[in-house]
Structures are given as C-alpha cells and as structure tokens.
N, C-alpha and C positions, 0 to 999 in steps of 0.2 A: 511124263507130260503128254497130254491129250489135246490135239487141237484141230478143229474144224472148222470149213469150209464150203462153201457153196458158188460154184461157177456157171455163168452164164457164157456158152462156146459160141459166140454169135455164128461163127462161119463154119462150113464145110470143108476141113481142113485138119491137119494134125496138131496139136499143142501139146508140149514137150512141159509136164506136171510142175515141175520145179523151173522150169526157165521163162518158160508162158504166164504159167497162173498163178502159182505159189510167189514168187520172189516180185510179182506185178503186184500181186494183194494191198488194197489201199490200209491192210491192218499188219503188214508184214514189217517187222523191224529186225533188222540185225544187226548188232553191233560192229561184226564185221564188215556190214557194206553200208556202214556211213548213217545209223540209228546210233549216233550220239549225243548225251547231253551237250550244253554250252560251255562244259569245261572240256569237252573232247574225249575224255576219257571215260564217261557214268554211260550205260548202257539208259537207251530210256525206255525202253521195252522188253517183251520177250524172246528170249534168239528159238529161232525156229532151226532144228535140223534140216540138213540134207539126207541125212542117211536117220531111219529109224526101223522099229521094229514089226510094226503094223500098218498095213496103209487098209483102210476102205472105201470103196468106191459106190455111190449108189444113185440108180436114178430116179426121182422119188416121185411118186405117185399121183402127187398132190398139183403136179405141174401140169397145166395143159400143153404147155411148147414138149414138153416128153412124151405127150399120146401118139403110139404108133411110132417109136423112132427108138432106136438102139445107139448102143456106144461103143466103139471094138476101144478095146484096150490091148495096145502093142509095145513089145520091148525095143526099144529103142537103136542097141548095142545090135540085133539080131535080126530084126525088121517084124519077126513073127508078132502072130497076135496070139496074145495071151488070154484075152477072153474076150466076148462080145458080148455083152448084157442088154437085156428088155426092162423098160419102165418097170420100177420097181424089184426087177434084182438086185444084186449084191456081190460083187467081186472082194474079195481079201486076198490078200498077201501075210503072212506072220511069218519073225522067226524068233529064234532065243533072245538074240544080239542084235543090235541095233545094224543089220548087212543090207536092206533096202534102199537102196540107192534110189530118189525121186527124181533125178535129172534122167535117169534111165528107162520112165514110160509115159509113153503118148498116149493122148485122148484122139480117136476120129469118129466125132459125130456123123448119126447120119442124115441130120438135117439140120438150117442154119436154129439157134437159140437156144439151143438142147441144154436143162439146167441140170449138174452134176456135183452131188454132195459130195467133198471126199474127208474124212478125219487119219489122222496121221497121230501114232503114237510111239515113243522113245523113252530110252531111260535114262 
C-alpha cells in the first residue's frame, strides 16, 4: 500500500510525522482509533500504518511558501537530525520490512507555511 500526503507546517516548530500530521489528516481513518462503520464493527476506510517500509519526504518545487526555506528532518528517539533538505530535494528512508516507525521523526521547518509532500509505503 502506497499513500500520500501533503502538509502545510504553518509554524516554526517541530511536528512529530505520525502524531502531528499523519493521524490529524482530515483523510486519515483507522479502524483502530474510532473509523468505524454504524454497526461499530465495518472499518469505513483505509487503515494507515505506523510502521512501514518506505517513507519519502519532499519539498516540492512548485510552492512559492518553499522558496528559499529548508526542512531538517530529526529522529525523534535520538534528537539527531537525520537530513536537512532544500526545495525540491528528496529525503528516503527504505527497508525490507515494514521497521519504520513514523511516530519516530520530526519535521522543523525553517519558515512558517513550508509545504511538504511525504508518501509512505508498506506491505
């Protein structure tokens, strides 16, 4: 499963991928946190992981609020920052297994509106 996203960071601040923006998603349903049908039981969407096997991150080109502004992406667990990208790079993560933990990395933009495309894939 392949699913993407695009986030608008209004602030100058850290957002934690999976607790901030992913699970806030006005498209986000999980059956585990209360995306159920009216019989309580029928999932009515699709269950998004927490943990998968690809994450990408990208700040895409086509946005003026991204000209001139970067994104450090930090592990969470460790405080390090794992990359810092410029408009129009590309940060990935892959592994074989789904061992990507998304509660596990922060966005800190470096200016308020910065928009960031991220896709996430699992098996």
């Amino acid at each position: 499963m392949t699913r993407g996203y695009q986030f608008t960071l209004a602030n100058v601040q850290k957002y934690n991928l999976w607790n901030d923006l992913i699970s806030k998603d006005s498209s986000f349903t999980d059956p585990y946190m209360g995306g159920l049908g009216q019989s309580g039981t029928t999932p009515t969407g699709f269950f998004v992981p927490k943990m998968c096997c690809n994450v990408r991150v990208r700040l895409p080109f086509n946005q003026t609020a991204n000209a001139g502004n970067n994104l450090s992406i930090i592990d969470s667990m460790t405080g390090e920052e794992k990359n810092n990208i410029l408009t129009g790079e590309l940060h990935e993560e892959t592994t074989i297994i789904d061992t990507i933990d998304l509660s596990k990395t922060q966005f800190l933009p470096s200016a308020q509106g910065v928009i960031v495309d991220v896709q996430i894939t699992s098996y």
